[in-house]
N, C-alpha and C positions, 0 to 999 in steps of 0.2 A: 690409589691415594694412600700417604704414608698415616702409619699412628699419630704422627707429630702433626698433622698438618688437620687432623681431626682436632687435636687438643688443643690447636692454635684456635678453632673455630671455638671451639665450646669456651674458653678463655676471651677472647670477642664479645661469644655474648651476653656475658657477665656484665659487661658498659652500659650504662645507660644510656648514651646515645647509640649504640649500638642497636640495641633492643629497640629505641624513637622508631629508629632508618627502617627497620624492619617489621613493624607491627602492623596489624592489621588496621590500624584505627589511625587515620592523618586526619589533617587539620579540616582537609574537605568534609570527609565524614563527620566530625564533628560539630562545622557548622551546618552543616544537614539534618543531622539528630535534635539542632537547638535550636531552629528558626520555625516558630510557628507562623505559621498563615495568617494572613488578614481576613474578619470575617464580614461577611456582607451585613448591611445595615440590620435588615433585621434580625440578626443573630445577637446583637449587643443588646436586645430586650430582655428580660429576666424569661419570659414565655414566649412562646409562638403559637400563632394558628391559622388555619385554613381558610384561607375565602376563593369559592367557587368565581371561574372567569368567564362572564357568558361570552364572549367575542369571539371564541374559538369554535370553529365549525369543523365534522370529519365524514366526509364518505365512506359510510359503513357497509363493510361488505354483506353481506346474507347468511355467508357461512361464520361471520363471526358474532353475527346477532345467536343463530345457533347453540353455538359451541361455546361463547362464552356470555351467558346471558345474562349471570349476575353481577358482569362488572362492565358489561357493554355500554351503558348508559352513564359511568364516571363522567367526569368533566376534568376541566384543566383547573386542577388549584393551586391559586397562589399564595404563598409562604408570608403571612402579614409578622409583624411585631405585637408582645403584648406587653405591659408593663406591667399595669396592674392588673387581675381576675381575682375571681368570685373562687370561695373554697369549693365547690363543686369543678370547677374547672380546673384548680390547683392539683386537685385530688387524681384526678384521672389522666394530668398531664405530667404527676410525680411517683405515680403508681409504681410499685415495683414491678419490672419489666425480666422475660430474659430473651436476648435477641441472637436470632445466627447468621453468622456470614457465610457467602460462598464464592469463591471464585470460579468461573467459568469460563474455558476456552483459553485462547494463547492470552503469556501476558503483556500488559501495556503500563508502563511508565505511571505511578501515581495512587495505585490502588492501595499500596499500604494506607496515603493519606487518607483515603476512602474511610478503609477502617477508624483511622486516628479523628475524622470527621465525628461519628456515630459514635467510637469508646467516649470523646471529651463530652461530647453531647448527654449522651443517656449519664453516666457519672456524674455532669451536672445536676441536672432532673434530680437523681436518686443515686445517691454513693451504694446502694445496694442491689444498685440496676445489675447485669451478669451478661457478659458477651461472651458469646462461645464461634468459633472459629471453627469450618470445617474442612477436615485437610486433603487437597489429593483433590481438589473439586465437590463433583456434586457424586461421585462416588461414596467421601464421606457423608453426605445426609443421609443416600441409601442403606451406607451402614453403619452410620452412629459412628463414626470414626472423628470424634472431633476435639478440642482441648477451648479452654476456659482461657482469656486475654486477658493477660493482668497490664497494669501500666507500667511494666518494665518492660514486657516482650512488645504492646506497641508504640514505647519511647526509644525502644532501639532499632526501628524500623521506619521513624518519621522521617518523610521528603526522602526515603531512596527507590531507587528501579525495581524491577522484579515482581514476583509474590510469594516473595520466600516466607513471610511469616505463616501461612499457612497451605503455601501449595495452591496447584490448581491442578485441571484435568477437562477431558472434554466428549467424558459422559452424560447423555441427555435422561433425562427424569422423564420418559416419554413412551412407557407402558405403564398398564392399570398395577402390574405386579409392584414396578418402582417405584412410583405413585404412592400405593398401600406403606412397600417399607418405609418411604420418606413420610408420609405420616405417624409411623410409628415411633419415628426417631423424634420427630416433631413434639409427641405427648410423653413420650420418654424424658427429654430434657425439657419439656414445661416450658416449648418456645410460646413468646407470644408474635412474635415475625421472623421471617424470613428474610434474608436480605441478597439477593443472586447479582450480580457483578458480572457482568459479560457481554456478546453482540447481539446481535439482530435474533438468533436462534434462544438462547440464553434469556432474553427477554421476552421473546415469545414463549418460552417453557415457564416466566416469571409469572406471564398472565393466565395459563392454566394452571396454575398450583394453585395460583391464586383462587379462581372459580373452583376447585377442588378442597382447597382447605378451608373456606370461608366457614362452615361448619362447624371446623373442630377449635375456629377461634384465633386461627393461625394467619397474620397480616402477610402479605409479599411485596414484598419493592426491589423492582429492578432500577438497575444504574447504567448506564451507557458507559460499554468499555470496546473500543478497538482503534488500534493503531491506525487502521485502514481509511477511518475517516467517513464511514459508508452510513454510520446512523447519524443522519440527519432529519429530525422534524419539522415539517410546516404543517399546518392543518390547511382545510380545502381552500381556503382565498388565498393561502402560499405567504399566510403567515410564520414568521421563525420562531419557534418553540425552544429547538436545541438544535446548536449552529455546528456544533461538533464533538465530537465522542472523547473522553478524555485518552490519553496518550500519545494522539495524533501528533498534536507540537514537536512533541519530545524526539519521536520517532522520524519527525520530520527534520528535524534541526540535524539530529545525532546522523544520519544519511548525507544531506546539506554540506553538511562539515568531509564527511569523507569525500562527497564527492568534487566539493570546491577544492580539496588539495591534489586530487585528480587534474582536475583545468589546469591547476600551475602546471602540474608535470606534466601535462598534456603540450603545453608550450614552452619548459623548459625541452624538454628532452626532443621537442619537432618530430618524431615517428610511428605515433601510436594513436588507434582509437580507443578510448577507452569506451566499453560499451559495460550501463550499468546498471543493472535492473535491480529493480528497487519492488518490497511488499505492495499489493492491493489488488485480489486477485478478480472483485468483480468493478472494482470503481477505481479510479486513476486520482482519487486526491493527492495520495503523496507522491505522484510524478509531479503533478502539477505544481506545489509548495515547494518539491527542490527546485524546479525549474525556477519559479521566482528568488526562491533562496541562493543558487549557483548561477544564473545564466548560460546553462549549460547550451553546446551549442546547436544539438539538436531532440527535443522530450517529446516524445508520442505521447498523448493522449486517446486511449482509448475508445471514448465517447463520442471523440471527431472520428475519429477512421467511421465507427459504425455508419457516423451520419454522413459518410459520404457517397454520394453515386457518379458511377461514370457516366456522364451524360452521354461523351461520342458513342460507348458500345449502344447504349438505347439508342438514339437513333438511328443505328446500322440496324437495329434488331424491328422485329413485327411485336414486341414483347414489351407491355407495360406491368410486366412486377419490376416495379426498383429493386427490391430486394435483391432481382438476379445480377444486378449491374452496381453492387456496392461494392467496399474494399476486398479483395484480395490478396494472398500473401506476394503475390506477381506485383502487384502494382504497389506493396509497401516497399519490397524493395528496392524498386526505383525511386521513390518519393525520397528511400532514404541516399541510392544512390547519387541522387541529384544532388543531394548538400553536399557529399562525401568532393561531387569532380569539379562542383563551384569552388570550393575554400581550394582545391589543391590546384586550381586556376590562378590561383594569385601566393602560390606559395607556402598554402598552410594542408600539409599534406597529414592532419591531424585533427583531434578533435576528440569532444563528448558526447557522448548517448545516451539519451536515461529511457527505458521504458519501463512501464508497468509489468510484474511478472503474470496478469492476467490478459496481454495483448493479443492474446489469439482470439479468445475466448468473441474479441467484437469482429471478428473476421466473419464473413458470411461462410464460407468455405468450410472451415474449421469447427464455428460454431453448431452447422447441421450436423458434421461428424459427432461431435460431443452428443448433443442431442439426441441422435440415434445410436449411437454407442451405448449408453445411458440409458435409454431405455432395452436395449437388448441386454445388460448387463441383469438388470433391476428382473427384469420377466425372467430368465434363467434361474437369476437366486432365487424368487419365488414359486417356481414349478417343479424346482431339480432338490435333493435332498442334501445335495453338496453344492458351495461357493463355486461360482465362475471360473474366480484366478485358480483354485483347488484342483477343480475338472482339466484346463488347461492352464498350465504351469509355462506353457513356453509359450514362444512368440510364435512360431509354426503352428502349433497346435490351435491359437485363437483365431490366426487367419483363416487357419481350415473351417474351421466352425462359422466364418464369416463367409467363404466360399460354400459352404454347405445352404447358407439362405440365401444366397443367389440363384446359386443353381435350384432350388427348390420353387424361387418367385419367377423363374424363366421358365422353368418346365411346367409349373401348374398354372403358372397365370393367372396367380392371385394376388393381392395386396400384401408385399411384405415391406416391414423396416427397412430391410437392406436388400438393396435390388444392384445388377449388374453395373448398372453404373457406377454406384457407389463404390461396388467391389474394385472396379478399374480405376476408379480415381484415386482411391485408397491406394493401391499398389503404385502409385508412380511417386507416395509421401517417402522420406527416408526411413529406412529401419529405424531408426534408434528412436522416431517422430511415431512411428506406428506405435511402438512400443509402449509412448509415454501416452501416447491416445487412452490406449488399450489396459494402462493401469489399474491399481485398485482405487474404489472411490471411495471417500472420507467415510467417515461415521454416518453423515446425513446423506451420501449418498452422490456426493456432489466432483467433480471432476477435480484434481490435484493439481492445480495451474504450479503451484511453487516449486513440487517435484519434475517439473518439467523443461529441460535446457531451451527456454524459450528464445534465449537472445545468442544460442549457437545455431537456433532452425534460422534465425531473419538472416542472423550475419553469413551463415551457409551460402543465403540465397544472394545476399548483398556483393558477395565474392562472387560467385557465380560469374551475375552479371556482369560487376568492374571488370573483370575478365574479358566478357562481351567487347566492353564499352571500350578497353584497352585495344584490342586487336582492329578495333575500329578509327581508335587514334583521337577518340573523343576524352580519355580519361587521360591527363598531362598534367603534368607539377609545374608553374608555370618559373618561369628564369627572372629573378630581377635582371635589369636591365645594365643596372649599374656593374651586375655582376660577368655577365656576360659580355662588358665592354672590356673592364679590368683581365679576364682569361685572356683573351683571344690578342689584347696588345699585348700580356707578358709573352704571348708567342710569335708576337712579330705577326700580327694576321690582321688583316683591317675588319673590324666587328660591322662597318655598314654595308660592308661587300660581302660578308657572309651571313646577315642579319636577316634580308628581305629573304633571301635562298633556306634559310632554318625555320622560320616562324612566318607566322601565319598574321600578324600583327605588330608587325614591326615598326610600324606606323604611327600605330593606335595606343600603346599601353606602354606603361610602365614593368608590367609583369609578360613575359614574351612568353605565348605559348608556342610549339614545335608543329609545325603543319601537319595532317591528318595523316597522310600521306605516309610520314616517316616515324613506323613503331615497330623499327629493328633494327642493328647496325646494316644489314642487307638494305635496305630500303633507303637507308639516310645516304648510303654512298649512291643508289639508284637515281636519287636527286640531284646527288654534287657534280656528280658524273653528266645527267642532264643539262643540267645551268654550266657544264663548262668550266666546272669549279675544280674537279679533280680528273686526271686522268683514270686507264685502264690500271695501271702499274702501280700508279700513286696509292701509297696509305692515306687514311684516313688521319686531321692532323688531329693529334694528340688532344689540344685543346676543346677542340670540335665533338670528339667523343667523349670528354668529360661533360660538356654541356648537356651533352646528348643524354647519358648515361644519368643527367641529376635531374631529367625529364621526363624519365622513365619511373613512376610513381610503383611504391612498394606499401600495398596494403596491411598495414601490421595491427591486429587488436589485442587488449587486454579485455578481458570478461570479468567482470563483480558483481554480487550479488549483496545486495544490503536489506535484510528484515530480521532474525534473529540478534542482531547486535542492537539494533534500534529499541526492539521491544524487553531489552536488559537494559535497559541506559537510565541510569538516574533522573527523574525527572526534572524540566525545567523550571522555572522558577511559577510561569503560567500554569503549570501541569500541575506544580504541587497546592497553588492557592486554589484551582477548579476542582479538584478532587477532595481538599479538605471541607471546602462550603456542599459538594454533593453531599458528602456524607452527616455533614447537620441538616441537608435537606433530606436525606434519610429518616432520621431522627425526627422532626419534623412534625413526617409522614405519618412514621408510627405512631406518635405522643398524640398527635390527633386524629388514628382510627382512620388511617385510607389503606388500601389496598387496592392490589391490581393499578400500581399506579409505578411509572417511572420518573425519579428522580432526575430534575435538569437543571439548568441555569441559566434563563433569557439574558439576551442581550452582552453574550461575551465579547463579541466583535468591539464594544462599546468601556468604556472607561469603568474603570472597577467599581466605583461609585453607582454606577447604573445596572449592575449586575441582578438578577429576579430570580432567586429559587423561586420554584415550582415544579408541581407534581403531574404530569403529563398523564392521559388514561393508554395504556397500553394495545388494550383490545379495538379500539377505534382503527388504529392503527394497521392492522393486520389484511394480506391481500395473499387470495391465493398463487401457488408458486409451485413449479414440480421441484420435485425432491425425490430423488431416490428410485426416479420414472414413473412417480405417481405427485398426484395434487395436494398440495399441502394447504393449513392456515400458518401462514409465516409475518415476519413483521419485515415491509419492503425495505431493503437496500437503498441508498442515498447514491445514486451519479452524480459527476460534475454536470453540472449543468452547461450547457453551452452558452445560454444567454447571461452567464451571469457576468460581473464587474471582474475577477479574478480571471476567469479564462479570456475573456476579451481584452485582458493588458498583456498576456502571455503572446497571443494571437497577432496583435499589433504589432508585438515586439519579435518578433518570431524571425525574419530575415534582419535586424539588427544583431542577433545574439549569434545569429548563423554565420556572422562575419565574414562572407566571402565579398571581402575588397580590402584593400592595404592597410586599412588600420587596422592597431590592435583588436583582439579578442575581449569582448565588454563582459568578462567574469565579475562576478562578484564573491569574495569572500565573507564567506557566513562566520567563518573561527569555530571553534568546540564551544559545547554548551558552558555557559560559565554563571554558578549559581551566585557566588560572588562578584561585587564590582556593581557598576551602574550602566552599562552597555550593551546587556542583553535584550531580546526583544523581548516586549510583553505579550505576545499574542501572536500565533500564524498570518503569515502576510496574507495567506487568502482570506482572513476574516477582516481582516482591515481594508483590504482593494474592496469586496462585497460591502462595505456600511459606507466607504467612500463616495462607490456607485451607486449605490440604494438609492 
């Protein structure tokens, strides 16, 4: 590049509009930095405070009466209005405070509001209240790594994605050793609460700090943060406490969006599947929201596969465990084969796929591997002085070590994890499936579903088959009819004298499929020939092989994956009002003395006016769980529920969206998230089909 053409640039961007075109800061930005939230009713009191909910019931574990015993007994309280109070009450609700944030785990769409919830709140209270921020996760508590939030760093971070204002990370506070420092830092900076922002794990680390620091004076409130969609609360009579975790929306919408511009090209371009797996690695919510969001035309839900059994194999069988007769990765790819030869029955030799990237995970098959993989993994680290993956570095090497405790459970004849069977089934998986089985597992210990080409094992299998199902003569693109009358007179050939002889339905349909019979140029002349249509000598007529030829279906996919762009995505307009009201129910919490309590907000599914901070007790909440091939206290996971109002319009709709018959393909366009404008939705369709159905 020349000198001149540098100075031409630097001379450019001298301009002021020059410099508009190119700045970091557009008009979007700026109304995202300016719009503050609406607050819920009780927040326009001058005070707030606490009143206990008796209606709420919880199934408490034993090991959580235990282990967490002085917050086991919380309740669910609800966030009242105060107007006016007594100076005893003023005093202790205007108290100088210093509060810490944290982020924890991947991030979700919303959390800076979080903060800007708690900064406007506490600086109301007290302008000499003090927020400190710590950075990099929960690594900064453990080391005092943290910085002081003034109201410039979080007004330049109001309503956007990410959690760049202070980082995150997805270290657990979960020995006595980091425990001790995080206390240290805790009396160091003169916190009077804690405030942890993260999932299922992350909250459950909120409720033992909490039982930990009660002591030293140190409040904790967690916040329900994941894209995933998986912390959901009801207490035991399946009352809703907290309908859904914030970021979900956003993360839903921003996928939604990608993948409804998929459906078009999916039907503009006629030859491609797009197959498109999307985050949730143990719960399928955000399959399910794009599905109602796109109509895409075929979305596994995980939850169903689990719940499904093959009835025929049981009764061939003398064996009443269901379990052994549930889904398989054999019978998903049929299930999905089947949409795949329906649509291309009538022409549409294309389509969408969404599945969850934790779809194995509900495979009976798969899931025992995990399981015992898992715990062989967890007993090595713990007996051997060196990591698993460290020991065995290669893929050779860990099967030998899997073939070593075969051979060991066959010649001793004792009980082990991994017995001959196993070894055999295993070996029939593909390498590159072993491989990802065989990975390293996360921080908690837990299986890597995202790092694993989930939706290249199914479609493997899906080709596979179509293969099968081609040579058989069952897999056919089916001919309009219109069109195949138009070829065959531009060649002079009568289309009803060659019609009944090609197809198998010539009769019957509009879309003519090619008899079973004929799935080769070999075989279609073995026919003409038959029927007396063509001689020995004769070619095949030109016409006749092009029909032939656009019959003959060509399996083509595109693979995408959508969850790190989702959980970067500015949030929604829902995402930024739920996450600004958590964080004055944050505030709340603190100003009136709870801890061990997670911040929520009743009734989102429901008109903003009817929204309910409240403080959820944590520990109630907790069920044990393996983790890391041992028994943990965790706080449960949220499934789709099968019975609910959302999956059962999905469910309904299920061969409508799959559109194998002449009409159009029933897409829906979701558009990009638009914070702007009056068209956006307010809410997750699955919260509104659920308060519909309720």
């Amino acid at each position: 590049m020349s000198d001149q053409s540098h100075a031409d640039g630097k001379t450019l961007l001298k301009k002021k509009a020059v410099q508009r075109m190119v700045s970091s800061t557009n008009a979007e930005l700026v109304s995202r930095r300016r719009y503050r939230p609406p607050k819920c009713r009780v927040f326009h009191n001058a005070f707030t405070a606490l009143e206990e909910d008796g209606r709420y019931r919880f199934h408490i574990h034993e090991e959580a009466k235990k282990k967490l015993s002085r917050i086991i007994d919380n309740r669910v309280e609800r966030v009242i209005g105060v107007e006016e109070a007594d100076a005893a009450f003023r005093e202790k609700y205007q108290r100088r405070r210093n509060i810490g944030i944290v982020f924890s785990g991947g991030p979700a769409p919303g959390g800076h509001n979080v903060i800007a919830g708690i900064f406007d709140a506490a600086k109301a209270a007290n302008a000499e209240n003090r927020i400190f921020g710590f950075l990099l996760g929960p690594d900064g508590v453990i080391e005092n790594e943290a910085m002081e939030l003034t109201q410039e760093v979080v007004d330049a971070h109001r309503n956007l994605g990410g959690f760049t204002m202070i980082k995150t990370g997805r270290t657990k506070i979960d020995t006595q050793e980091k425990v001790t420092l995080s206390r240290k830092t805790c009396r160091d900076l003169g916190l009077d609460a804690l405030v942890i922002v993260g999932g299922d794990d992350s909250n459950t680390n909120a409720a033992f700090l909490a039982q930990e620091m009660m002591d030293d004076g140190v409040q904790v409130i967690g916040v329900p943060k994941t894209i995933d969609g998986d912390i959901q609360v009801r207490d035991a009579d399946g009352n809703v406490l907290c309908a859904m975790s914030f970021g979900f929306h956003t993360a839903a919408r921003a996928f939604a969006w990608e993948v409804g511009n998929l459906c078009t090209d999916s039907s503009s371009d006629v030859k491609y599947w797009h197959v498109c797996k999307v985050m949730g690695r143990v719960a399928s919510h955000l399959a399910l929201e794009v599905a109602l969001q796109t109509h895409a035309n075929m979305t596994l839900i995980g939850e169903d596969l689990a719940d499904y059994i093959d009835y025929e194999r049981l009764e061939r069988s003398d064996s009443a465990d269901y379990n052994a007769y549930g889904m398989t990765l054999r019978h998903l790819s049929r299930v999905i084969c089947d949409g795949i030869v329906r649509r291309a029955a009538v022409g549409k030799n294309y389509g969408v796929l969404v599945i969850p990237e934790g779809i194995l995970e509900f495979i009976n098959e798969i899931q025992v591997f995990i399981i015992k993989l898992n715990t062989i993994i967890a007993d090595y680290n713990r007996t051997h002085d060196t990591d698993f993956h460290a020991a065995f570095p290669a893929l050779e090497d860990k099967l030998e070590y899997l073939r070593a405790l075969a051979r060991r459970s066959r010649e001793e004849g004792t009980f082990s994890v991994w017995n001959s069977r196993d070894d055999d089934l295993f070996a029939e998986i593909p390498a590159f499936f072993q491989e990802g089985l065989l990975m390293e597992r996360d921080s908690h210990g837990n299986f890597q579903f995202s790092q694993v080409e989930t939706d290249k094992i199914v479609i493997g299998l899906v080709k596979d088959y179509l293969d099968i199902l081609k040579e058989k003569g069952e897999y056919k693109v089916g001919i309009e009819r219109r069109y195949f009358q138009k070829t065959l007179e531009a060649a002079g050939l009568d289309p009803d004298r060659f019609g009944p002889v090609l197809f198998r339905n010539y009769d019957a349909s509009n879309f003519l499929l090619m008899r079973k019979e004929i799935f080769s140029q070999k075989t279609l002349r073995q026919v003409l020939e038959k029927e007396g249509m063509l001689s020995e000598r004769q070619e095949i007529p030109k016409a006749v092989k092009k029909i032939f030829d656009k019959s003959v279906p060509k399996f083509k996919t595109q693979l995408h994956f959508y969850g790190y762009d989702g959980r970067g995505a500015d949030p929604t307009r829902f995402d930024c009002i739920y996450t600004y009201n958590l964080g004055l129910t944050v505030f709340s919490l603190i100003a009136n003395g709870a801890t061990g309590q997670m911040a929520a907000i009743r009734n989102l599914e429901q008109a903003f006016s009817k929204w309910e901070p409240i403080g959820i007790p944590i520990a109630p909440l907790m069920h044990m769980e393996e983790r890391g091939g041992k028994l943990s206290l965790v706080l449960e996971k949220s499934l789709v529920d099968l019975h609910s109002p959302a999956f059962s319009v999905v469910k309904a709709l299920r061969e409508a969206w799959l559109g194998a018959d002449e009409a159009p393909d029933a897409y829906r366009r979701p558009g990009p998230i638009r914070f702007s404008g009056k068209t956006e939705e307010d809410r997750p369709i699955t919260l509104v089909l659920n308060a519909l159905g309720g």
